[in-house]
C-alpha positions in Angstrom: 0.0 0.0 0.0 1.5 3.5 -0.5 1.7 5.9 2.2 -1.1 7.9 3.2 -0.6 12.1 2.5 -3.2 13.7 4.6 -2.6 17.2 4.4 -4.8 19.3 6.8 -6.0 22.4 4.9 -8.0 24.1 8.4 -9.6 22.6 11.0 -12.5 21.1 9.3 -11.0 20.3 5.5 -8.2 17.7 4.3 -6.4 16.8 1.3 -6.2 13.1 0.9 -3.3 13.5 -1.8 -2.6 10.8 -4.3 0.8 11.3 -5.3 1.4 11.6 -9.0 -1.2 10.4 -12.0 -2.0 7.2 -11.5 -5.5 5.5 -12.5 -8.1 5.0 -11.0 -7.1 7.9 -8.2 -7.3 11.3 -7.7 -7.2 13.7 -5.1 -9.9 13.4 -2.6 -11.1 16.6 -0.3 -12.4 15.3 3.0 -14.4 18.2 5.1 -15.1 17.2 8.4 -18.0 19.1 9.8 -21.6 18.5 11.0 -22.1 16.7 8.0 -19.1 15.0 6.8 -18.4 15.1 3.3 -15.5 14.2 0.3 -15.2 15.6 -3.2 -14.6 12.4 -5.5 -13.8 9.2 -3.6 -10.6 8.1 -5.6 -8.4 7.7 -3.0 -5.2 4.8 -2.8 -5.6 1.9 -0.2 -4.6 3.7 2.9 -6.4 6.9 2.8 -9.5 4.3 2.2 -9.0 3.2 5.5 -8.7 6.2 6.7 -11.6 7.1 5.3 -13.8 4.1 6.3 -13.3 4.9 10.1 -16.4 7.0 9.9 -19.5 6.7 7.7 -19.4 9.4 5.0 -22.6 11.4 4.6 -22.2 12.8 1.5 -20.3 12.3 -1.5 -19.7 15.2 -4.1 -18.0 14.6 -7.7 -16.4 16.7 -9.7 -17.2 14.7 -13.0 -18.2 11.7 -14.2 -15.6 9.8 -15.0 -14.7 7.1 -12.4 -11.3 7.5 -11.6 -13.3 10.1 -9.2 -16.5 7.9 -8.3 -14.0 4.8 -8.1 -14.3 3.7 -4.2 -18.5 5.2 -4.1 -19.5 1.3 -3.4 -17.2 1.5 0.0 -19.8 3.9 1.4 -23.2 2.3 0.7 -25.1 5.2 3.1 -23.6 8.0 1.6 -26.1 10.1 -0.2 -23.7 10.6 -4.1 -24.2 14.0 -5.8 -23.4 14.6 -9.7 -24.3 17.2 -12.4 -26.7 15.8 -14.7 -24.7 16.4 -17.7 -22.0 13.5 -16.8 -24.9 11.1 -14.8 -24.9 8.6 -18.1 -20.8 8.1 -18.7 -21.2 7.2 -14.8 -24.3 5.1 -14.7 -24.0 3.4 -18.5 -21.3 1.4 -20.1 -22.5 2.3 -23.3 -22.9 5.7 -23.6 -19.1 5.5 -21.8 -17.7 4.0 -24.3 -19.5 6.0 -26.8 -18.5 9.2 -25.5 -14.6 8.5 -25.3 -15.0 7.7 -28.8 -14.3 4.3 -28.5 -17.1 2.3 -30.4 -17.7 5.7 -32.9 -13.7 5.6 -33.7 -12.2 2.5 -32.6 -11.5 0.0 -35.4 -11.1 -3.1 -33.5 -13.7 -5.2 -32.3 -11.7 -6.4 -29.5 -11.1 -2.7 -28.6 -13.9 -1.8 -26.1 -13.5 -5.0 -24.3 -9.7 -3.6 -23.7 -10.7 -0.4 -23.0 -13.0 -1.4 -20.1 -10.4 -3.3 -18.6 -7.8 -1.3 -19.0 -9.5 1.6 -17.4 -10.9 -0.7 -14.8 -14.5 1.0 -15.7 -17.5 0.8 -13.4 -20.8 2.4 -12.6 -21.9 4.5 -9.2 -25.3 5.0 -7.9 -26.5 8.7 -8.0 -28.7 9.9 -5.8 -29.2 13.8 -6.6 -27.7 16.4 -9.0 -26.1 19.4 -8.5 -25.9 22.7 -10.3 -24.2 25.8 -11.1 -24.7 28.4 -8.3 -26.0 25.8 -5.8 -24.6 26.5 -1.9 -24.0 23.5 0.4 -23.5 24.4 4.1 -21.5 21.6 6.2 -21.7 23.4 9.4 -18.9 26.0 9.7 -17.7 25.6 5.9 -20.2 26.2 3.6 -19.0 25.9 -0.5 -20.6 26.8 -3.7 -21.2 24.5 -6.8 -19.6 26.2 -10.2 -20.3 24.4 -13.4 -16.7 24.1 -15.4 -17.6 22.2 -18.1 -14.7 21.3 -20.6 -13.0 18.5 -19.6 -16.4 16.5 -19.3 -20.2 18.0 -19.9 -20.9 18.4 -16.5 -17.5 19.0 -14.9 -17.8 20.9 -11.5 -15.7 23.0 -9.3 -16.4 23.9 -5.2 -15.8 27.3 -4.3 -15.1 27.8 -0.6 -15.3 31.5 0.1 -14.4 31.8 3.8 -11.0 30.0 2.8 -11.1 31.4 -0.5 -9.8 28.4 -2.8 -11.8 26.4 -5.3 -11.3 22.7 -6.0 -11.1 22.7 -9.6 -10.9 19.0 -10.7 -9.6 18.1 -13.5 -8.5 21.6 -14.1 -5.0 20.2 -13.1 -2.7 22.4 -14.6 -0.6 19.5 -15.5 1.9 20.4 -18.2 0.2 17.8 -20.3 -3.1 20.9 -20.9 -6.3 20.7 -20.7 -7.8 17.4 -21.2 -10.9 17.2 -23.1 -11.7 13.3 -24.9 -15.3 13.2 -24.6 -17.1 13.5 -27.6 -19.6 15.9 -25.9 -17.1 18.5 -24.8 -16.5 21.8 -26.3 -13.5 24.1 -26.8 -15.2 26.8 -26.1 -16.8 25.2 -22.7 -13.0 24.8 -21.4 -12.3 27.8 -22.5 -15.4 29.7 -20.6 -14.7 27.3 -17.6 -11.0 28.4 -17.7 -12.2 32.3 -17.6 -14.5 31.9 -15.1 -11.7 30.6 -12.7 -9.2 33.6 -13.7 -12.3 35.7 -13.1 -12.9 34.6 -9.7 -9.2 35.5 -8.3 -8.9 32.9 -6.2 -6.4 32.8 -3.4 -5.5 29.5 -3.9 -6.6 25.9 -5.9 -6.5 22.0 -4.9 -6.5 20.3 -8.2 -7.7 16.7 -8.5 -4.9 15.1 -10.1 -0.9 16.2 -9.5 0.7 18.5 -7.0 -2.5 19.2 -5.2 -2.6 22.5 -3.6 -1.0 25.7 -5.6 -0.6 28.8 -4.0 2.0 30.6 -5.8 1.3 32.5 -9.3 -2.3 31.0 -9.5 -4.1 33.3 -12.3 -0.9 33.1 -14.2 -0.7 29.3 -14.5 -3.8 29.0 -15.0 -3.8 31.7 -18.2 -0.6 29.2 -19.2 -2.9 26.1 -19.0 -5.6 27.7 -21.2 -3.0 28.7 -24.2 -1.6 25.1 -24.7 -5.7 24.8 -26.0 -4.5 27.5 -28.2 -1.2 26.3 -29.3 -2.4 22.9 -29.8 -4.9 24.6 -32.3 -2.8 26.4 -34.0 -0.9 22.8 -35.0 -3.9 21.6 -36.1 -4.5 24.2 -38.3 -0.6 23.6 -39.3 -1.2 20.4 -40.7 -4.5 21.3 -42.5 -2.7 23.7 -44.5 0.3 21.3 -45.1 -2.6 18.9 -46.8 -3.4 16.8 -43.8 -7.0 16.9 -44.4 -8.9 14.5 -42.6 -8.9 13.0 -39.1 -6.7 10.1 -39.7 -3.9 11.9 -41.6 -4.0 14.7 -38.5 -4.2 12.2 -36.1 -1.0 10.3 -37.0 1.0 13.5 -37.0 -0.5 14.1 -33.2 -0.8 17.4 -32.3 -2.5 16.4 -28.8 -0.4 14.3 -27.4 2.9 14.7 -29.6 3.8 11.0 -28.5 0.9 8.6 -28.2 1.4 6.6 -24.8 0.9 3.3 -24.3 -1.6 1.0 -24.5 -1.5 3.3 -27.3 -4.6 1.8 -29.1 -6.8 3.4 -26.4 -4.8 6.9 -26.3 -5.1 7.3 -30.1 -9.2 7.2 -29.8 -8.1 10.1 -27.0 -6.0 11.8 -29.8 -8.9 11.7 -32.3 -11.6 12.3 -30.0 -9.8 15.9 -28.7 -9.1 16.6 -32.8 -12.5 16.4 -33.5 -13.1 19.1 -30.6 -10.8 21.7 -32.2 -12.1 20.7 -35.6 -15.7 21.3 -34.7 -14.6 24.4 -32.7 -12.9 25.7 -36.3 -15.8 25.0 -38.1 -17.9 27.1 -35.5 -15.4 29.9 -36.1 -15.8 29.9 -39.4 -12.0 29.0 -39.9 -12.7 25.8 -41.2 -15.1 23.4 -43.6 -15.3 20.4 -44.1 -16.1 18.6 -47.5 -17.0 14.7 -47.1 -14.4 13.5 -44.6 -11.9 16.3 -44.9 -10.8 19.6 -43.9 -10.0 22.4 -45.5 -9.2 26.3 -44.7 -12.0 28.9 -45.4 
């Protein structure tokens, strides 16, 4: 088992840190209050047990994808919130593997039988939604939902403004970028969801993958996070006008991921899947057509 990281963020609120990227885990926040709570449940073996010592009473999630949700069937009386947007990737394995592109794009039969295993895939039970705006009080912490859609449809956020950081999710700031391999996600979403964030000023962010907490140069990692979108684009549009025209011929030259990791069957469909974002973004900015299967410059 790997060593539990609790870090103690005030007297009510802990990180349950997962070192590095490592599926299916992620950060966990833990707020210990009149009603005891965690965002996403993803935690490694330890900070399970941890967590098990007392029942949880609610369980939050940023997103639907279950390297968040992935330890929800340890707490059986814990009431599970979602957005609506991301309640079928969580509850259906088809419409999972539809919207990561794998039975629209993958070519091999044997694919989404990998692709389940691989990722370990299960479903959660959901027992309410939640929505942009909407205040949860704890006791002494109260936080605010913020819909930051992007890296899934109904990707979520939790403002805390008497401590004044947000838990951002997947917002990671990893150097990778923004991630966005759902076929139902938008560049323009991230990008809004990304604004918002720089908008709000917060004084600090606990990300739910990688380093955790960051308090130093906030807005201006976060505006450096945005622009690989941006940069990644601008590739894109690199190989169009260098006659790599449709999805395939881009793909091979990947722009996303510049070297596709292994099992890199499954990270290709990734590849394609956040293509096909910036293409569809292109076309909606009128910088782009397409013509049967390929693209071209307006």
């Amino acid at each position: 088992m790997e060593d539990i990281v609790v870090i103690k963020v005030n007297q009510h609120i802990k990180l349950l840190d997962y070192p590095g990227y490592q599926h299916p885990h992620c950060n966990c926040l833990l707020i210990e209050d009149d009603i005891r709570c965690i965002i996403d449940s993803s935690c490694g073996a330890d900070d399970l047990a941890y967590l098990k010592q007392r029942p949880l009473d609610i369980i939050l999630h940023t997103h639907g994808h279950h390297d968040h949700y992935f330890n929800n069937h340890y707490f059986p009386g814990s009431s599970i919130y979602m957005h609506q947007a991301d309640h079928a990737i969580a509850q259906s394995t088809s419409s999972y593997l539809h919207f990561f592109g794998i039975e629209p794009l993958g070519k091999n039969p044997q694919l989404s039988s990998m692709f389940l295993k691989a990722t370990q895939y299960l479903t959660t039970e959901i027992h309410a939604t939640i929505e942009d705006r909407q205040s949860l009080d704890l006791g002494a912490t109260r936080l605010d939902m913020l819909h930051l859609p992007g890296h899934s449809a109904g990707h979520c956020g939790f403002f805390f403004p008497d401590q004044g950081f947000i838990y951002t999710g997947d917002i990671d700031l990893s150097a990778f970028g923004p991630w966005y391999g759902n076929l139902n996600c938008t560049i323009q979403d991230f990008l809004g969801s990304l604004d918002r964030l720089i908008a709000l000023k917060p004084d600090y962010i606990i990300t739910g993958h990688g380093e955790g907490i960051v308090r130093e140069e906030v807005i201006p990692r976060l505006k450096k996070y945005r622009d690989v979108i941006y940069s990644r684009e601008q590739r894109i549009l690199d190989l169009i006008k260098s006659g790599n025209h449709t999805l395939e011929e881009i793909a091979t030259k990947c722009p996303i991921y510049r070297k596709i990791p292994k099992p890199q069957a499954i990270y290709y469909i990734y590849e394609q899947v956040m293509i096909l974002v910036h293409l569809w973004h292109l076309e909606e900015q009128g910088i782009i057509f397409q013509e049967d299967q390929a693209y071209y410059l307006r």
